[in-house]
N, C-alpha and C positions, 0 to 999 in steps of 0.2 A: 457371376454375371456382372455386378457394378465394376470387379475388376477390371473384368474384358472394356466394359464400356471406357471407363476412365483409359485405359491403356489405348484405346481407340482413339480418342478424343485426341490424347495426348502426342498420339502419332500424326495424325494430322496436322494438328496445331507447328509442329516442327515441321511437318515436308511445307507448311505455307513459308515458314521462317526462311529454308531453303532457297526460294523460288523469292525474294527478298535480296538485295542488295545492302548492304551496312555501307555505309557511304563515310568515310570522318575523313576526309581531307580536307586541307585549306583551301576557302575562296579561291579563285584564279586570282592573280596579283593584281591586274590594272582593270577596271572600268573598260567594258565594251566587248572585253574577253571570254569567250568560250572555250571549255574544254569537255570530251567525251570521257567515261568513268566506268571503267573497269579493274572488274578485282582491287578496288581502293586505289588506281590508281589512275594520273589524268592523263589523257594524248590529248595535242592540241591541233585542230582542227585547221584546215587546208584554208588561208586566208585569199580571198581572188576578188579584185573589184571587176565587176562586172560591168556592162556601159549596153544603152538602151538602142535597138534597132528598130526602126518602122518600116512597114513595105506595102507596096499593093501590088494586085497580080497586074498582066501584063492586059487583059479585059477592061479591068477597072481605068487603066489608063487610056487605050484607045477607046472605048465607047464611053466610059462611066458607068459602067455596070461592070462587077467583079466584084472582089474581097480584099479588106487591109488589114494586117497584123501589126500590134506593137509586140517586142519581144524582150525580155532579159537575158542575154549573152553572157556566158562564163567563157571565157578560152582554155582547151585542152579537154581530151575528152572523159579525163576521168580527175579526181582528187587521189594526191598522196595519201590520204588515209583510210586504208579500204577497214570496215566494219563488218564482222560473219554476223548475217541476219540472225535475230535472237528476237525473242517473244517480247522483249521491253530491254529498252537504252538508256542509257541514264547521261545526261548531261548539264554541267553547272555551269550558269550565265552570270557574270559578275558587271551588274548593273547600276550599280554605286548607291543603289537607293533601292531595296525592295518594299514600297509600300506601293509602286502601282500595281497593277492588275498586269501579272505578266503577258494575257493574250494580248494587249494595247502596246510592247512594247518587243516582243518576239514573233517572227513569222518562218516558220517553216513548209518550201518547197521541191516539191519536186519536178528535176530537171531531166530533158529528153535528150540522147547525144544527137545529132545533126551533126555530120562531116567531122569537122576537128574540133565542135564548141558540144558545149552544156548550153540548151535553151528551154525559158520558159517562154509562155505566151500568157503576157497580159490582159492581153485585151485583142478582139477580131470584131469587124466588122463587115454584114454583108448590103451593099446597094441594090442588091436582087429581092432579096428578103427582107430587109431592115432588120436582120436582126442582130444583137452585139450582144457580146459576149465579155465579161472582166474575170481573170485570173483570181482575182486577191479573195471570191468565196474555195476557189480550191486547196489555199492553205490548208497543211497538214495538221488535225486537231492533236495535243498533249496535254498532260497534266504538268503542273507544278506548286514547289509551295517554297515557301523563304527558305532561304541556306546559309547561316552566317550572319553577316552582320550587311551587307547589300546583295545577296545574289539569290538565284532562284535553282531548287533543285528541278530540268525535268525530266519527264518521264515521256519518252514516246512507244507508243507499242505495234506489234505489227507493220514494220516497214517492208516492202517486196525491195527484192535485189533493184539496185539503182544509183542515181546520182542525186543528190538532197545540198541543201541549203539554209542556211540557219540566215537570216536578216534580223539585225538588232538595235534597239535605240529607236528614241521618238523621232527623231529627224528622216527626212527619205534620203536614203543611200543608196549608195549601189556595189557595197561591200559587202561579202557575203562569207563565210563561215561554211567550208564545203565538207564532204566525208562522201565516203562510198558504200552499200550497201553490197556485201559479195552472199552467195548460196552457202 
């Protein structure tokens, strides 16, 4: 019986080890860089500066009543590098400096295709309702922790097939860090 148990134990203990990633690559080379990590190895993620659109419906303008959108615009409707959805992703942010709190200095979202672009929506606003609405609570939540000597390992889990965006750095940008989510 202790056998069994022990042998039990012991089986588990390795299918968690399994379902683990070993990670020992190098930082990415420059500050600001991201790459995705698979099987110890990096791909580097789809680079696309993005640029800010605003609009009102076509109500809002004739009466003043209607809705207005700001939105963040990717061009093209997919990212060069398609990622097979998997339970958790692993990717390393070389941030020249890991002592901040990485959720203050990484933002991950998700983008909707519209026509030929990747959009997010910031921010809506309605003059019927008053009510508004800000993007930046629907950041995608992940873990991470230091990797190296400035970078951060992280971890996202459960992403659905899609379009995503990694945003990086204290400054507001509008450079984005793209990938694709496939089935």
């Amino acid at each position: 019986m202790k056998k069994g148990m022990i042998l039990l134990i012991t089986s588990i203990l390795l299918g968690l080890n399994l379902n683990a990633q070993e990670i020992t690559i190098d930082e990415p080379e420059f500050e600001g860089e991201i790459v995705f990590v698979k099987n110890n190895e990096a791909f580097e993620l789809d680079p696309v500066t993005t640029f800010s659109k605003s609009g009102q419906s076509a109500a809002l303008m004739l009466t003043g009543m209607g809705k207005a959108k700001s939105k963040l615009v990717a061009k093209g409707k997919t990212s060069s590098l398609q990622i097979k959805q998997s339970d958790k992703l692993y990717f390393i942010y070389n941030h020249g400096d890991n002592s901040t709190n990485p959720r203050k200095v990484v933002q991950l979202l998700k983008f909707e295709i519209k026509g030929k672009n990747r959009i997010y929506v910031v921010s809506s606003s309605s003059s019927i309702t008053g009510q508004t609405q800000s993007g930046v609570t629907d950041a995608i939540k992940f873990k991470a922790k230091k990797y190296g000597e400035g970078s951060y390992l992280i971890v996202v889990s459960d992403l659905a097939p899609g379009e995503y965006g990694f945003f990086l750095g204290n400054s507001e940008t509008y450079d984005g860090s793209f990938f694709t989510i496939t089935d």
